[in-house]
N, C-alpha and C positions, 0 to 999 in steps of 0.2 A: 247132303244137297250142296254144303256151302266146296264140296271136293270139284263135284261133278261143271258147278259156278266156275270155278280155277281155271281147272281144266280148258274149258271152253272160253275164256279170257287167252290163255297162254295160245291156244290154236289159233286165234284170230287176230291175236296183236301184228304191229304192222312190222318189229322188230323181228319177231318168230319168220312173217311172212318174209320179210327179203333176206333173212337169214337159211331160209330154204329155198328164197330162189338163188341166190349165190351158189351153195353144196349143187342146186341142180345144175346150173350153167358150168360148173368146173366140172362137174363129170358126161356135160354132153362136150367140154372142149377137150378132153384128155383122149375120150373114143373117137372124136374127129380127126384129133391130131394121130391116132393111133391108122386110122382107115387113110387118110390123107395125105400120109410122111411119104416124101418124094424116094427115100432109099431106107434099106434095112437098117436096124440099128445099129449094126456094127459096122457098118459103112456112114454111117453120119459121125463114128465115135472117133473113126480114120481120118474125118474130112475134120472134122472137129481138133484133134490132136495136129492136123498137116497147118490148120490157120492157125493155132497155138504156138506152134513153133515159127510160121512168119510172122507174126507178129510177135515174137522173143524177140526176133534176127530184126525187126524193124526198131522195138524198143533198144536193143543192144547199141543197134548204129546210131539209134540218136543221143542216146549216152555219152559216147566214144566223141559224137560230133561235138555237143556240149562241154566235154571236158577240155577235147581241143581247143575250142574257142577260147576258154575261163583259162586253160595252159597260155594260149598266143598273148590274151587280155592281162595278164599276170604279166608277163615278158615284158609286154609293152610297158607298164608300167613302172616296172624294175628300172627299164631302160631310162624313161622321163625323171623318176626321182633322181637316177645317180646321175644323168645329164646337171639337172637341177643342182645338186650337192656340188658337182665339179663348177658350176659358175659361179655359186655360195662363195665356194674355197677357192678362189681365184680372185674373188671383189674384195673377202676376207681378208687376204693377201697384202692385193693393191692399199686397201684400207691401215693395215698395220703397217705398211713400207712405206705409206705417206706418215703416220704419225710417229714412228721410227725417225723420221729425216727432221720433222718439227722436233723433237725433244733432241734432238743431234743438234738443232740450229741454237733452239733454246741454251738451250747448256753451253752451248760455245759461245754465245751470248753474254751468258752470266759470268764466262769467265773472264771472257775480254773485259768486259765492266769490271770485272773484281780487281781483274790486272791493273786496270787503269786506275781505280780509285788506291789503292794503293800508293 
């Protein structure tokens, strides 16, 4: 008796219940789809396979685009750093040709003093 009990719990639970209304609704949507589909299979597998490859050729180009860009964006940037570096090494320059001319002063300085204390 305590089988037949089960049994009859397991039929009527609400888990069981939408769990066979789900299996039913997928198999009245499969024969819909099946009565309903606009073209034969092998024509939808055609159509299928033709938007696979536009959308490759779409994803490819945008790829290609991207990389250009990240290429141009890389350049430009090449460019700014060595622009930058070449004003560095130029102020650099100026900066050691002035303190070159002071220890040129200095020291001529020191000598003339030295001559003269002398």
């Amino acid at each position: 008796m305590d089988d037949q009990d089960n049994q009859d719990e397991l039929e009527q639970s609400p888990a069981m219940t939408f769990l066979v209304g789900i299996l039913l609704g997928c198999a009245v949507g499969a024969v819909a789809m099946l009565l309903l589909a606009p073209n034969k299979g092998s024509r939808t597998r055609k159509d299928m396979r033709k938007r696979g490859r536009a959308i490759q050729h779409d994803v490819v180009d945008a790829f290609e685009d991207a990389v250009g860009q990240v290429q141009r964006k890389a350049r430009h940037g090449r460019e700014a750093v060595a622009e930058k570096a070449e004003a560095f090494y130029g102020r650099g320059e100026h900066i050691l040709d002035e303190q070159r001319h002071r220890v040129a002063n200095a020291v001529g300085d020191g000598k003339s003093k030295f001559r003269r204390s002398k």
